[in-house]
PDBQT receptor file of N, H, CA, C and O in Angstrom, charges set to zero:
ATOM      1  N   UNK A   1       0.836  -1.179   0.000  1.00  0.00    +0.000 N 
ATOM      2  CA  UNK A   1       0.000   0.000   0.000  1.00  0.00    +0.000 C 
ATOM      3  C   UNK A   1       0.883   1.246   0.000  1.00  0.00    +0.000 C 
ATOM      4  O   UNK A   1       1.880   1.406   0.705  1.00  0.00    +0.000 OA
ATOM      5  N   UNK A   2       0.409   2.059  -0.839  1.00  0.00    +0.000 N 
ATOM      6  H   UNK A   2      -0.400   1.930  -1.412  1.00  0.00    +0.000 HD
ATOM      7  CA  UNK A   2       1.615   3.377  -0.827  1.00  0.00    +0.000 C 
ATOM      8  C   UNK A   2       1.005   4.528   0.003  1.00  0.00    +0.000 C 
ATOM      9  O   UNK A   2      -0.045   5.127  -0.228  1.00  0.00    +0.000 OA
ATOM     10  N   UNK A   3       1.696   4.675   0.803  1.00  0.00    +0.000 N 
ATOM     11  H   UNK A   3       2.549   4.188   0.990  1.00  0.00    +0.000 HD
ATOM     12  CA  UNK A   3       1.616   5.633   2.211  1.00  0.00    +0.000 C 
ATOM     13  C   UNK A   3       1.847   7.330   1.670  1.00  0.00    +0.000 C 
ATOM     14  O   UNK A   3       1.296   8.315   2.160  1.00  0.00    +0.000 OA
ATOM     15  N   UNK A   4       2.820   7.304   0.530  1.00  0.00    +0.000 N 
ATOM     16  H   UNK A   4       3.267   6.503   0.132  1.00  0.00    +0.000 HD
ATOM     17  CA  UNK A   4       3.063   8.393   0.208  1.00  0.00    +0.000 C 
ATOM     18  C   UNK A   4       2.662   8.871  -1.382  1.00  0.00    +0.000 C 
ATOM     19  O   UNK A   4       3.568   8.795  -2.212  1.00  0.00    +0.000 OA
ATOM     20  N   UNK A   5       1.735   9.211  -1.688  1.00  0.00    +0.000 N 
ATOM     21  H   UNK A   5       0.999   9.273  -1.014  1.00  0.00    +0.000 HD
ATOM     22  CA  UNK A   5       1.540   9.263  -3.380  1.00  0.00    +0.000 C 
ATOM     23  C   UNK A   5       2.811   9.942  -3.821  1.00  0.00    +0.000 C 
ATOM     24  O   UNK A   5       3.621   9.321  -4.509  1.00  0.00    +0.000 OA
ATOM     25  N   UNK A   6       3.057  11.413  -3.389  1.00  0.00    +0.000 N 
ATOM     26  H   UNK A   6       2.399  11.917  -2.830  1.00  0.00    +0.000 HD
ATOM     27  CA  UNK A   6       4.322  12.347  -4.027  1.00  0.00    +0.000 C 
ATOM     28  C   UNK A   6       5.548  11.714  -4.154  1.00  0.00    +0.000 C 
ATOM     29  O   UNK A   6       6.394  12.023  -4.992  1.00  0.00    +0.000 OA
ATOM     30  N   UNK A   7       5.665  10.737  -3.244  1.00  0.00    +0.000 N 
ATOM     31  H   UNK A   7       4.978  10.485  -2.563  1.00  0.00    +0.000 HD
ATOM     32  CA  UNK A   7       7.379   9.685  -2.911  1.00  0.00    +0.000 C 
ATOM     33  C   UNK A   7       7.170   8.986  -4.124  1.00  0.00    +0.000 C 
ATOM     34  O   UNK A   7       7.986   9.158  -5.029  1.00  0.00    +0.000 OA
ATOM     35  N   UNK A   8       5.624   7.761  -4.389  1.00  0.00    +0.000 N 
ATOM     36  H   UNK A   8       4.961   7.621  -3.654  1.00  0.00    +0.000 HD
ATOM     37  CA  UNK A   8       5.642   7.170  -4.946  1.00  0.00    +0.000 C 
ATOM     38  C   UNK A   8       5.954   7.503  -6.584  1.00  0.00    +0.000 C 
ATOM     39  O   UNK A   8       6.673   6.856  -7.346  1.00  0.00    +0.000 OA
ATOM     40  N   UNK A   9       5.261   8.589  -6.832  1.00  0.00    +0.000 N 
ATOM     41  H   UNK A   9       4.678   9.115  -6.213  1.00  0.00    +0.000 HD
ATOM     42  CA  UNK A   9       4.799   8.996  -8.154  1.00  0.00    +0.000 C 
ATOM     43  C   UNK A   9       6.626   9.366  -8.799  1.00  0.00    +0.000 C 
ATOM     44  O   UNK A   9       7.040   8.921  -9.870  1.00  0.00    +0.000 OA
ATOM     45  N   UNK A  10       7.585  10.378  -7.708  1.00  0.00    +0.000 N 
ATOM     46  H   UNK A  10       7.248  10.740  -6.839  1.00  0.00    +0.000 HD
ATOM     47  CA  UNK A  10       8.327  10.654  -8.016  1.00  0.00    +0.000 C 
ATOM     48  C   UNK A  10       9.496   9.548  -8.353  1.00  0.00    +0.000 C 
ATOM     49  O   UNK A  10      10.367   9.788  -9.189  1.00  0.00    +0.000 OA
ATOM     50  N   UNK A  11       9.440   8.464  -7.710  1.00  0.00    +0.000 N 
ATOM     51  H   UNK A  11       8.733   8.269  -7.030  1.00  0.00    +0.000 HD
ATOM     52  CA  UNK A  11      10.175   7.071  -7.542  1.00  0.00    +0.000 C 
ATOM     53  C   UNK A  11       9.536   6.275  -9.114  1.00  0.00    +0.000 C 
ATOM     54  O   UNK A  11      10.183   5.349  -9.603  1.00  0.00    +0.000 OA
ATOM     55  N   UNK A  12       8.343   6.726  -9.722  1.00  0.00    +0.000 N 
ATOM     56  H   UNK A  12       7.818   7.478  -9.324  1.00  0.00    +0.000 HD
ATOM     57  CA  UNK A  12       8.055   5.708 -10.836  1.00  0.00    +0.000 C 
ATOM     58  C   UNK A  12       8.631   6.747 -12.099  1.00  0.00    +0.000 C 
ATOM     59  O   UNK A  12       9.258   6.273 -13.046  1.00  0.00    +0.000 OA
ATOM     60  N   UNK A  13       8.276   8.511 -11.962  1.00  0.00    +0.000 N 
ATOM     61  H   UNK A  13       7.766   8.896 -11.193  1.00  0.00    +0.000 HD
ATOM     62  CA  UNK A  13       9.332   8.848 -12.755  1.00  0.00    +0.000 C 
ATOM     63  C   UNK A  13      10.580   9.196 -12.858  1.00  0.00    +0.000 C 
ATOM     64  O   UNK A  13      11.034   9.890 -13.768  1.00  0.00    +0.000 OA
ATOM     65  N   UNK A  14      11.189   8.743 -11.948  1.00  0.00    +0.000 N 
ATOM     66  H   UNK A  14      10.820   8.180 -11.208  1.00  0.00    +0.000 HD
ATOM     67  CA  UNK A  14      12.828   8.575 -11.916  1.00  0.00    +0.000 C 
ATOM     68  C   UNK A  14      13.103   7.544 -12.596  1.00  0.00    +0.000 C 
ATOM     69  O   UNK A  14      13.717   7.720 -13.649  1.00  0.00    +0.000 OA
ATOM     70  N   UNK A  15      12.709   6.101 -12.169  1.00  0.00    +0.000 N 
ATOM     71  H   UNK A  15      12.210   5.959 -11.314  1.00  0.00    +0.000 HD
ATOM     72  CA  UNK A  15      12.479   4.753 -13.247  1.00  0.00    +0.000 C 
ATOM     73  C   UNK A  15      12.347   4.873 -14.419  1.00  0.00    +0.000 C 
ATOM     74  O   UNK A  15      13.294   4.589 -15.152  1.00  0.00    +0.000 OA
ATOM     75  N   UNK A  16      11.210   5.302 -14.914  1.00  0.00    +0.000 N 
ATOM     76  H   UNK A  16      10.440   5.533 -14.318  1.00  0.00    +0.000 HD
ATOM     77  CA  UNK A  16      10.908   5.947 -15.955  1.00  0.00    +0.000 C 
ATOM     78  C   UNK A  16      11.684   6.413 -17.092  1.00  0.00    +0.000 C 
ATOM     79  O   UNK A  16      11.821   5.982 -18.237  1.00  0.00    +0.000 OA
ATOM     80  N   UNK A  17      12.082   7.261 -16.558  1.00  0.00    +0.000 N 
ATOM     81  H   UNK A  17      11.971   7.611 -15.628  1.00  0.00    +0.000 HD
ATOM     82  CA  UNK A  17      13.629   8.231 -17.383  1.00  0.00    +0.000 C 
ATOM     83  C   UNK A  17      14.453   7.495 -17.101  1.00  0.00    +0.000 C 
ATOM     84  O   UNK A  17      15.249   7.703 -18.017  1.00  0.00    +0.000 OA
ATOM     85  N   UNK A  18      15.072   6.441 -16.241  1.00  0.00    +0.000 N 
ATOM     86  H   UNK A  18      14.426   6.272 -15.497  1.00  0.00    +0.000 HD
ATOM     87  CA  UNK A  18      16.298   5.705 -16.018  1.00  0.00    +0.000 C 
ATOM     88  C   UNK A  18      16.388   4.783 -17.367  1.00  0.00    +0.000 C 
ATOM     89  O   UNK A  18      17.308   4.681 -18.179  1.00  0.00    +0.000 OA
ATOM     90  N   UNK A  19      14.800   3.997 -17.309  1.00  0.00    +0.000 N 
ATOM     91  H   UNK A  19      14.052   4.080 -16.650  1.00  0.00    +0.000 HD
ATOM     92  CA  UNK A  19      14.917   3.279 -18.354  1.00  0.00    +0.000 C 
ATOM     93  C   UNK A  19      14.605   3.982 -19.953  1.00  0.00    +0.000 C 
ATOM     94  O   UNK A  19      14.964   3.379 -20.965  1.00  0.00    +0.000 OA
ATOM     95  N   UNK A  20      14.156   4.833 -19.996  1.00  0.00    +0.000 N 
ATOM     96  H   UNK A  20      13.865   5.323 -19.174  1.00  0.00    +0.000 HD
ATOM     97  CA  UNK A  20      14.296   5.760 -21.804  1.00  0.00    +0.000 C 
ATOM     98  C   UNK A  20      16.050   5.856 -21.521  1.00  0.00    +0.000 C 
ATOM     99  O   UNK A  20      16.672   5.056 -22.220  1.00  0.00    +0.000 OA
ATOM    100  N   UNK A  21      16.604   6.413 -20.927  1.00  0.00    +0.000 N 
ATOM    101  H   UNK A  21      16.098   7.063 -20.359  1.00  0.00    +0.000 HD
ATOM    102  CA  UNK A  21      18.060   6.948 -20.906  1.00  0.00    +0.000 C 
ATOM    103  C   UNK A  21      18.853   5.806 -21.465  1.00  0.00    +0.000 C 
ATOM    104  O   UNK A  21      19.721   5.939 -22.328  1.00  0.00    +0.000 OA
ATOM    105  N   UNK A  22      18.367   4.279 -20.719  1.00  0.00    +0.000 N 
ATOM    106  H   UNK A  22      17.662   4.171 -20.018  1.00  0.00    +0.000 HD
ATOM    107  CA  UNK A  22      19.385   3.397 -21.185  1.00  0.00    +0.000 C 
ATOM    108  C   UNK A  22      18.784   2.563 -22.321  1.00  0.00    +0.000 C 
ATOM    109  O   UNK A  22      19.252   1.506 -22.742  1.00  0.00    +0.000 OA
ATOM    110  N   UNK A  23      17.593   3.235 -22.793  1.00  0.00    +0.000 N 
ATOM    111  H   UNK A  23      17.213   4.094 -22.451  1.00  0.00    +0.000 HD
ATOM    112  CA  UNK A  23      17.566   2.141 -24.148  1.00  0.00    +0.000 C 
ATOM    113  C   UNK A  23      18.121   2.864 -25.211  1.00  0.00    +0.000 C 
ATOM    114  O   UNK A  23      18.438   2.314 -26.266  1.00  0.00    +0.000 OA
ATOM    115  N   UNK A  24      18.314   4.530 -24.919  1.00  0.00    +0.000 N 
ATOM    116  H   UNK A  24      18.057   4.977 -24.062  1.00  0.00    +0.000 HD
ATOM    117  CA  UNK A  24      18.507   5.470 -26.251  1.00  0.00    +0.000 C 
ATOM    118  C   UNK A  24      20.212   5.187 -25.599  1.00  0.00    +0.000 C 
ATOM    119  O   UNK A  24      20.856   4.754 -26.554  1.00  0.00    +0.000 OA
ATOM    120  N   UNK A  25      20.885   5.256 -24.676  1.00  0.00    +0.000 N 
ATOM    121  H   UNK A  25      20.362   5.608 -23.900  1.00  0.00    +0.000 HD
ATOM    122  CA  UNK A  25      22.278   5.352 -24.712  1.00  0.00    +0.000 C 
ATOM    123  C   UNK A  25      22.553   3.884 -25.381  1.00  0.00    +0.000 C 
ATOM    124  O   UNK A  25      23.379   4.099 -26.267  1.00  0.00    +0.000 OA
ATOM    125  N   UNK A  26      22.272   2.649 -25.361  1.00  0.00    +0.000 N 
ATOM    126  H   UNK A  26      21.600   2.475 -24.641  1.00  0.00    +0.000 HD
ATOM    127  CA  UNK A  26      22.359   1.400 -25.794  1.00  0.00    +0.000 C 
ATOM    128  C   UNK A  26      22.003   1.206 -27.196  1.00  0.00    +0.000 C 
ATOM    129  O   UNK A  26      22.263   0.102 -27.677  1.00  0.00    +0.000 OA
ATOM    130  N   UNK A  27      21.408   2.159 -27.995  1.00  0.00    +0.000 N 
ATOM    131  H   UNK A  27      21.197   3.055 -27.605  1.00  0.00    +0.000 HD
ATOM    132  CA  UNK A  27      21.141   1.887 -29.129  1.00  0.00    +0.000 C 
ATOM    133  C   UNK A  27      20.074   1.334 -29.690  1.00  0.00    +0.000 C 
ATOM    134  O   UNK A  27      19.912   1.176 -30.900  1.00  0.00    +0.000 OA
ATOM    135  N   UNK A  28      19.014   0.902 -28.463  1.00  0.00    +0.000 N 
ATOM    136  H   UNK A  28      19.146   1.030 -27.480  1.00  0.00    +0.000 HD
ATOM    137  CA  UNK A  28      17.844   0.210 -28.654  1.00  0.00    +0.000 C 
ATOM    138  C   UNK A  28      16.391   0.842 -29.360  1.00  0.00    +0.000 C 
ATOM    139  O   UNK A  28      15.377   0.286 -29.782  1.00  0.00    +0.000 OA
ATOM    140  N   UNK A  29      16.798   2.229 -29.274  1.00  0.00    +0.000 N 
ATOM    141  H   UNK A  29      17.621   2.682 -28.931  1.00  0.00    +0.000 HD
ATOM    142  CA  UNK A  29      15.349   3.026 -29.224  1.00  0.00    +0.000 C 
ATOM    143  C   UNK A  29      14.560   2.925 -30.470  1.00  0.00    +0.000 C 
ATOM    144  O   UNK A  29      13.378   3.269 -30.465  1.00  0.00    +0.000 OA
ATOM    145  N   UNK A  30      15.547   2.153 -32.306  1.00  0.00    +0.000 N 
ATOM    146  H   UNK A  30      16.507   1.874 -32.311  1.00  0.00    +0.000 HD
ATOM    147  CA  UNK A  30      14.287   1.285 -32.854  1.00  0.00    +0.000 C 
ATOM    148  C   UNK A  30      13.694   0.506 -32.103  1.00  0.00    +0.000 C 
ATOM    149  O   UNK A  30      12.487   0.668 -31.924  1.00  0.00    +0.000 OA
ATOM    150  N   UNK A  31      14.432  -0.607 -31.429  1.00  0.00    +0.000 N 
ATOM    151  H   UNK A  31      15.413  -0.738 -31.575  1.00  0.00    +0.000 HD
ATOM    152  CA  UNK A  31      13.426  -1.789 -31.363  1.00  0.00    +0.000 C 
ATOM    153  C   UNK A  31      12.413  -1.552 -30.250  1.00  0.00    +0.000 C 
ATOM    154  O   UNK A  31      11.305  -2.086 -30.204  1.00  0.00    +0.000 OA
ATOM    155  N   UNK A  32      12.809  -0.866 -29.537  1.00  0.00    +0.000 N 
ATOM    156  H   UNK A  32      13.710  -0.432 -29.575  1.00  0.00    +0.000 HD
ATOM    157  CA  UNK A  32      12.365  -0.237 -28.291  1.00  0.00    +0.000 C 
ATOM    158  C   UNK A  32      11.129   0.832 -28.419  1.00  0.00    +0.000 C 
ATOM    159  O   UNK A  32      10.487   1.264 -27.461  1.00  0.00    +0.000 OA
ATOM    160  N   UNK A  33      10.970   1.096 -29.496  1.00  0.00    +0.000 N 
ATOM    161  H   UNK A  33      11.491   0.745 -30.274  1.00  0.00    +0.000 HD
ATOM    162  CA  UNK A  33      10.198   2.675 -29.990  1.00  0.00    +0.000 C 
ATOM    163  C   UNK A  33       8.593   2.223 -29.495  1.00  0.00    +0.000 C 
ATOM    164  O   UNK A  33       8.095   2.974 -28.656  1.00  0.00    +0.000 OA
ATOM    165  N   UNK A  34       8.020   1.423 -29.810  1.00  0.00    +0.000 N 
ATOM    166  H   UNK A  34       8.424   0.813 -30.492  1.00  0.00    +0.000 HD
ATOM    167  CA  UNK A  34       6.384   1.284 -29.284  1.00  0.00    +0.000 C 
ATOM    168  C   UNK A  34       6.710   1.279 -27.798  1.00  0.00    +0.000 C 
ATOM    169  O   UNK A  34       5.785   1.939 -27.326  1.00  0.00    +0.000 OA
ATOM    170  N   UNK A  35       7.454   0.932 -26.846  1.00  0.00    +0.000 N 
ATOM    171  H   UNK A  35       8.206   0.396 -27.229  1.00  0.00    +0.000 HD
ATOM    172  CA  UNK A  35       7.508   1.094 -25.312  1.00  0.00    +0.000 C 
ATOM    173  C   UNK A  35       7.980   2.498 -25.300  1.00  0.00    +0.000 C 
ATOM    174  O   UNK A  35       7.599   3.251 -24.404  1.00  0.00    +0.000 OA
ATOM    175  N   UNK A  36       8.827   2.924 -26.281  1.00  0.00    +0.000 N 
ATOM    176  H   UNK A  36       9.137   2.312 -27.008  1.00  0.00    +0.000 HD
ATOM    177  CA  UNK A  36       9.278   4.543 -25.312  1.00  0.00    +0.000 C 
ATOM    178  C   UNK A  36       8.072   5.427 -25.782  1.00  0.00    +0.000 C 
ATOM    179  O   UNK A  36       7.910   6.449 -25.116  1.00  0.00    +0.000 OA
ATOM    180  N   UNK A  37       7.019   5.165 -27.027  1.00  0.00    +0.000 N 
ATOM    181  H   UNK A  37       7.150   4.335 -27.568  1.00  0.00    +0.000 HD
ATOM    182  CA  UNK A  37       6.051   6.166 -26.970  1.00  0.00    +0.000 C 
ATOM    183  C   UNK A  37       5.158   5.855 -25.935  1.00  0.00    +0.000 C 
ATOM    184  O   UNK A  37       4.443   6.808 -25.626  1.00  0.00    +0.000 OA
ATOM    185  N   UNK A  38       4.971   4.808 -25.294  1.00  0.00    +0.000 N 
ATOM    186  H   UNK A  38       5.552   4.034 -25.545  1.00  0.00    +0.000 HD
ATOM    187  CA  UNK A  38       4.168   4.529 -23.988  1.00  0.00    +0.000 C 
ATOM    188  C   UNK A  38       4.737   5.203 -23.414  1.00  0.00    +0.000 C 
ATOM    189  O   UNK A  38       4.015   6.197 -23.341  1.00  0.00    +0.000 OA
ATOM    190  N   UNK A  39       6.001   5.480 -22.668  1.00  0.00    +0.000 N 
ATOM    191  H   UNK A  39       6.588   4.673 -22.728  1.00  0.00    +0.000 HD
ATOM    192  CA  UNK A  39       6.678   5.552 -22.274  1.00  0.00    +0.000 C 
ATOM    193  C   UNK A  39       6.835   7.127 -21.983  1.00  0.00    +0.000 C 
ATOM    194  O   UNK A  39       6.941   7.546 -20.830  1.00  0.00    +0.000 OA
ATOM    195  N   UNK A  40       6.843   7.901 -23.015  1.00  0.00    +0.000 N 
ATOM    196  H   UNK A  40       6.757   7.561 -23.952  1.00  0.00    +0.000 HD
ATOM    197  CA  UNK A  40       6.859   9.171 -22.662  1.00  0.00    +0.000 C 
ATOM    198  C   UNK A  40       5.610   9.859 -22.986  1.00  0.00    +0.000 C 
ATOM    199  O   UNK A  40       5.795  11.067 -23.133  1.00  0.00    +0.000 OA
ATOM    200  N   UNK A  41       4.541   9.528 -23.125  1.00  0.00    +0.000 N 
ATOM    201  H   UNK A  41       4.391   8.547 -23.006  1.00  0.00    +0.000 HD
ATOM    202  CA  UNK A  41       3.161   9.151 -22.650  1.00  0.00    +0.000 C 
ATOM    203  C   UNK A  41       2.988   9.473 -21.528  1.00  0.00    +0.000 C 
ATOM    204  O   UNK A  41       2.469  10.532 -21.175  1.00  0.00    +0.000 OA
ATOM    205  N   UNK A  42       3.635   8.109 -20.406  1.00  0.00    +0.000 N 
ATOM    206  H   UNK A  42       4.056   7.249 -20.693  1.00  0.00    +0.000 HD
ATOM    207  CA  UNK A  42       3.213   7.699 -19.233  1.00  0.00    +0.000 C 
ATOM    208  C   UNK A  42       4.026   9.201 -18.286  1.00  0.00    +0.000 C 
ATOM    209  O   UNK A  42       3.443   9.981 -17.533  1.00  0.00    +0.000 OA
ATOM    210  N   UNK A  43       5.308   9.199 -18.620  1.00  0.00    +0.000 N 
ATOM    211  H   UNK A  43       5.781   8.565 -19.232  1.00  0.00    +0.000 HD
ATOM    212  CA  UNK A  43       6.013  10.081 -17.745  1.00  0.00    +0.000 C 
ATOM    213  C   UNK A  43       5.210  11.523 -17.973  1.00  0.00    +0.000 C 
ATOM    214  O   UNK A  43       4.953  12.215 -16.988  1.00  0.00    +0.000 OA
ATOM    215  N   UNK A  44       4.872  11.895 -19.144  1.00  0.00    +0.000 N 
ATOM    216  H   UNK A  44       5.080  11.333 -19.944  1.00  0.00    +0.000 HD
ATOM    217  CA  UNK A  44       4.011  13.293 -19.478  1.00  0.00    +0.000 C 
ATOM    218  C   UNK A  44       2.871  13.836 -18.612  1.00  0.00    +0.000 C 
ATOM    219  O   UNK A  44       2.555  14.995 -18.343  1.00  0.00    +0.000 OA
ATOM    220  N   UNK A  45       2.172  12.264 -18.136  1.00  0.00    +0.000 N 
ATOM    221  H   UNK A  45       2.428  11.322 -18.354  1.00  0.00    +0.000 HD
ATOM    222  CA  UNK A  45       0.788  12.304 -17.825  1.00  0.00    +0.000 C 
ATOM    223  C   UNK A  45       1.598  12.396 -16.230  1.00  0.00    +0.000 C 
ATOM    224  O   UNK A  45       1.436  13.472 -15.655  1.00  0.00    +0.000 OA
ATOM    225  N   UNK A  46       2.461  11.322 -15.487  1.00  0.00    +0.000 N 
ATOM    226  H   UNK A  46       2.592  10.448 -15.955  1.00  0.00    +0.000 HD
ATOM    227  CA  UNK A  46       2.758  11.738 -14.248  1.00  0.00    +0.000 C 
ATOM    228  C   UNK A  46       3.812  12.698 -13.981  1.00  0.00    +0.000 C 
ATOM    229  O   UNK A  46       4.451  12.472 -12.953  1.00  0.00    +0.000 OA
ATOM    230  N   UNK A  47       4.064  13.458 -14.487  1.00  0.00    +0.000 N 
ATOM    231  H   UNK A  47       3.545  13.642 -15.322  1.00  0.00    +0.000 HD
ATOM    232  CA  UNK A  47       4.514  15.241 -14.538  1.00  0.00    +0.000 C 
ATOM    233  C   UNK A  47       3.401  15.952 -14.168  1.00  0.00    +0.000 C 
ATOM    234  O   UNK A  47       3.316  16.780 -13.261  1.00  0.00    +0.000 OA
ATOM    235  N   UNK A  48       2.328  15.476 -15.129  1.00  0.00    +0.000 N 
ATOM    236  H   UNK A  48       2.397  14.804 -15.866  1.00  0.00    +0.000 HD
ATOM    237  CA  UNK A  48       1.166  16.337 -14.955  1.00  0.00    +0.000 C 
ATOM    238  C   UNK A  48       0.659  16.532 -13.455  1.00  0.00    +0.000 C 
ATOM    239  O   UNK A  48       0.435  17.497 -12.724  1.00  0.00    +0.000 OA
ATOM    240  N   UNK A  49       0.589  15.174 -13.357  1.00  0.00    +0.000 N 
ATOM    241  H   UNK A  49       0.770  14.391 -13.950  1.00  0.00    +0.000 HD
ATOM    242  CA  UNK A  49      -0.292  14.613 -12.085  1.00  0.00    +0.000 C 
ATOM    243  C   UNK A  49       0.774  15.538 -10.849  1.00  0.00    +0.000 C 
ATOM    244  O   UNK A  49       0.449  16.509 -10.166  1.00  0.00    +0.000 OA
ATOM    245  N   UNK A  50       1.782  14.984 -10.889  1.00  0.00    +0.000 N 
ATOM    246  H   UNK A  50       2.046  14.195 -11.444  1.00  0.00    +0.000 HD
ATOM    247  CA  UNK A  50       2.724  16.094  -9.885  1.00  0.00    +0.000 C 
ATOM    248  C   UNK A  50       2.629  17.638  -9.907  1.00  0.00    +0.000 C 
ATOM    249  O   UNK A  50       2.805  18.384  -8.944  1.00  0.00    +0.000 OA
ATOM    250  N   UNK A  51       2.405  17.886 -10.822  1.00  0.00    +0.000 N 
ATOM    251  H   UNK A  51       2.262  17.280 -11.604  1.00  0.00    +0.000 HD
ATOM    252  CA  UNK A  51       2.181  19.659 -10.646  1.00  0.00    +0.000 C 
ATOM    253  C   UNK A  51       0.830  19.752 -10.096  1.00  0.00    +0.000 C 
ATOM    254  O   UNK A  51       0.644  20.411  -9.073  1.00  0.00    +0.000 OA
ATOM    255  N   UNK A  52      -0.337  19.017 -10.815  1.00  0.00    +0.000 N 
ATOM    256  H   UNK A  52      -0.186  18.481 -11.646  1.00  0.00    +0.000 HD
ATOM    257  CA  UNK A  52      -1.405  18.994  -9.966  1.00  0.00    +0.000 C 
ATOM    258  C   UNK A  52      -1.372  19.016  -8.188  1.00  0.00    +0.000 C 
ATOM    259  O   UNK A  52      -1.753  19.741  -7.270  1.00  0.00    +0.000 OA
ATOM    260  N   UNK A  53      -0.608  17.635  -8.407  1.00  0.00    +0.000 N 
ATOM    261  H   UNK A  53      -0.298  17.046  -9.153  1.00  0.00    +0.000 HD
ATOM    262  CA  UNK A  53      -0.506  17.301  -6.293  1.00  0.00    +0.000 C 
ATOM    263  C   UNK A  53       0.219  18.696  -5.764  1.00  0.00    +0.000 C 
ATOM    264  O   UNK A  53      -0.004  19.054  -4.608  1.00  0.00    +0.000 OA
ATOM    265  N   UNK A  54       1.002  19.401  -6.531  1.00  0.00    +0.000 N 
ATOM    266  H   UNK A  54       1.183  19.109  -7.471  1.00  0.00    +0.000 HD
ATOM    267  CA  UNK A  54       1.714  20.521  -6.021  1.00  0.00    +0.000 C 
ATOM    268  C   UNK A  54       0.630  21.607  -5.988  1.00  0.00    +0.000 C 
ATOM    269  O   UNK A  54       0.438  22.312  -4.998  1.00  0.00    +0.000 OA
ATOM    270  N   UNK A  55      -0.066  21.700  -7.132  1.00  0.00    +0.000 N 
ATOM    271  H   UNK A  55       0.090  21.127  -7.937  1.00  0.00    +0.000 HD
ATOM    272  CA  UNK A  55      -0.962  23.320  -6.904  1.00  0.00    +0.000 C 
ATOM    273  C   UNK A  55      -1.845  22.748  -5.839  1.00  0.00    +0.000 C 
ATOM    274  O   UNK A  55      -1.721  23.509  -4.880  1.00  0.00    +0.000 OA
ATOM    275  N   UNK A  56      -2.712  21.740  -5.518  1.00  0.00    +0.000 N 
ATOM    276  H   UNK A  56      -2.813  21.122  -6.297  1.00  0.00    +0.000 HD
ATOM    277  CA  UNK A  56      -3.349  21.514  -4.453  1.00  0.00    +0.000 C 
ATOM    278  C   UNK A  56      -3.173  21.619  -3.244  1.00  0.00    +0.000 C 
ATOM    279  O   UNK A  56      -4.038  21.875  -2.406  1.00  0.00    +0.000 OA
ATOM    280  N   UNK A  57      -1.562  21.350  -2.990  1.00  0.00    +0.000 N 
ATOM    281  H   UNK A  57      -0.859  21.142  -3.670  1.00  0.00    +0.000 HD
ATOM    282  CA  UNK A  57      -1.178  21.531  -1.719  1.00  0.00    +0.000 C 
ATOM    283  C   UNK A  57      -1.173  23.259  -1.356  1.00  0.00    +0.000 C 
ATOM    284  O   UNK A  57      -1.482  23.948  -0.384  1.00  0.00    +0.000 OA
ATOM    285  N   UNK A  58      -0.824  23.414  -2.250  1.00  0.00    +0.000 N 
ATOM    286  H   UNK A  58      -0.573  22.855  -3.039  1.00  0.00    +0.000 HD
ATOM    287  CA  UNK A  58      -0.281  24.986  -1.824  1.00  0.00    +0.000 C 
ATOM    288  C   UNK A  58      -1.666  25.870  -1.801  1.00  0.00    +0.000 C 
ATOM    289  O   UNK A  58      -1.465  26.942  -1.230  1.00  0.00    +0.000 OA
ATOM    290  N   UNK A  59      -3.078  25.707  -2.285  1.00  0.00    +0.000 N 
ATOM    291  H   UNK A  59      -3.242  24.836  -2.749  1.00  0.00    +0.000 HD
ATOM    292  CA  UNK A  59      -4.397  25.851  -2.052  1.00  0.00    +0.000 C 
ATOM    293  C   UNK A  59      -4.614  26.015  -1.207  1.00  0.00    +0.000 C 
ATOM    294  O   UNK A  59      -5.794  26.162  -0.889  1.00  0.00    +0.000 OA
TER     295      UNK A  59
């Protein structure tokens, strides 16, 4: 159970970018390309979501 959403959210886009970083430094990012458009998709939408949790707090 996640106790902290802001810890959590920030811990899945650190992952996130860890793994785009090492498929484009490795050379993978043809074969790789349908996961990194998920991919930077997914990180776009939880950016979003974090600025959200941020303007709320400060409300």
């Amino acid at each position: 159970m996640v106790k902290n959403v802001e810890q959590a959210l920030d811990d899945a886009l650190l992952a996130m970018r860890m793994l785009r970083k090492s498929i484009v430094d490795h050379g993978h990012l043809e074969a790789m390309a349908d996961l990194d458009a998920v991919m930077e998709t997914a990180i776009a939408a939880a950016e979003q979501k974090r600025i959200d949790i941020e303007r709320a707090k400060s409300t």
